[in-house]
Every structure is written in C-alpha cells, then in structure tokens.
C-alpha positions in Angstrom: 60.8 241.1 41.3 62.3 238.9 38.8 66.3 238.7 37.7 67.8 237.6 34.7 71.3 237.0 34.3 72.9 236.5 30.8 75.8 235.9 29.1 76.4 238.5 26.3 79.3 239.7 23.6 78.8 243.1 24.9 82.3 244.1 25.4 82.7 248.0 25.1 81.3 250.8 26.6 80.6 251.8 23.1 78.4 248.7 22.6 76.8 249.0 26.4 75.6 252.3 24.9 74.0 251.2 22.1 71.5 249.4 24.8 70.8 251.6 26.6 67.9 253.3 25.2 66.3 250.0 24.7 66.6 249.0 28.2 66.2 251.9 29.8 62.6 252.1 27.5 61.5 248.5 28.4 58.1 249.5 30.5 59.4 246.0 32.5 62.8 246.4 33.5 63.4 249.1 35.9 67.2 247.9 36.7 69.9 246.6 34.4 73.6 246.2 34.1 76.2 244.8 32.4 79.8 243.8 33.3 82.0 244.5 30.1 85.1 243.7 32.9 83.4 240.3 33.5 84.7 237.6 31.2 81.1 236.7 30.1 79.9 240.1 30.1 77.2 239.6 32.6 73.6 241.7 31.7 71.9 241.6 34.8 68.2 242.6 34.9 65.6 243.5 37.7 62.3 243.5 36.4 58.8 243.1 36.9 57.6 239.5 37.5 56.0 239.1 34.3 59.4 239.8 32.2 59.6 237.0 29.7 63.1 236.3 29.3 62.9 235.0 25.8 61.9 238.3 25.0 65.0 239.8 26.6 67.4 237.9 24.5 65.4 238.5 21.9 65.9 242.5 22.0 69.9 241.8 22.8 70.1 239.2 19.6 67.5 241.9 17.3 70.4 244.5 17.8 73.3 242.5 17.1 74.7 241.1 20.1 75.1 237.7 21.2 73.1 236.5 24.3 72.6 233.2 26.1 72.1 231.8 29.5 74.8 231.8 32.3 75.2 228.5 33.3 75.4 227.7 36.6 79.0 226.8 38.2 79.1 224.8 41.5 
C-alpha cells in the first residue's frame, strides 16, 4: 500500500466533485480524500504500490487544478 499526500487548489465541494469520477476510476487508487477545510487542501491517496505519483499530479493538473508536494514541517 502506497500514500500520497498533496498539496492542491481544490477548495469547493463543487471542485472535489469534479474529481471524483477520475479518482474513483483510477484501477490504482482504491482510497482518496481531500481536505477543502485544510489550508492546503490535502488529497490524500491509498493506492496500489505501483501508483506513480507523477501521474497523479498529472491527472489533478490535466483538469485544471493546481497540485504539488506537501512539504514536510518538523
């Protein structure tokens, strides 16, 4: 099991929506989430090992969102 955590511009409900089909689709991902109450609007994915996560913010970026790495804070 593999998770990726990203940093997106997916604010709304509205806009959450709009991903859904995509992610819910993905025959890799069999979790996902994202935090529009978070300040960095957290997508959190569970997926398969083998999940290439440059393909991931590749399918967030294809449909018009903004997506990067959450850096770490210690």
């Amino acid at each position: 099991m593999k998770l990726v955590i990203l940093r997106t511009d997916i604010k709304t409900k509205k806009k959450v929506k709009k991903m859904k089909p995509i992610f819910n689709n993905h025959p890799i991902i069999s979790k996902w989430s994202i935090d529009t109450e978070d300040i960095d609007n957290v997508l959190r994915i569970e997926a398969e090992d083998n999940l290439d996560e440059d393909e991931v913010k590749k399918l967030v970026i294809e449909n018009g969102f903004y997506c990067e790495d959450l850096p770490d804070i210690i």
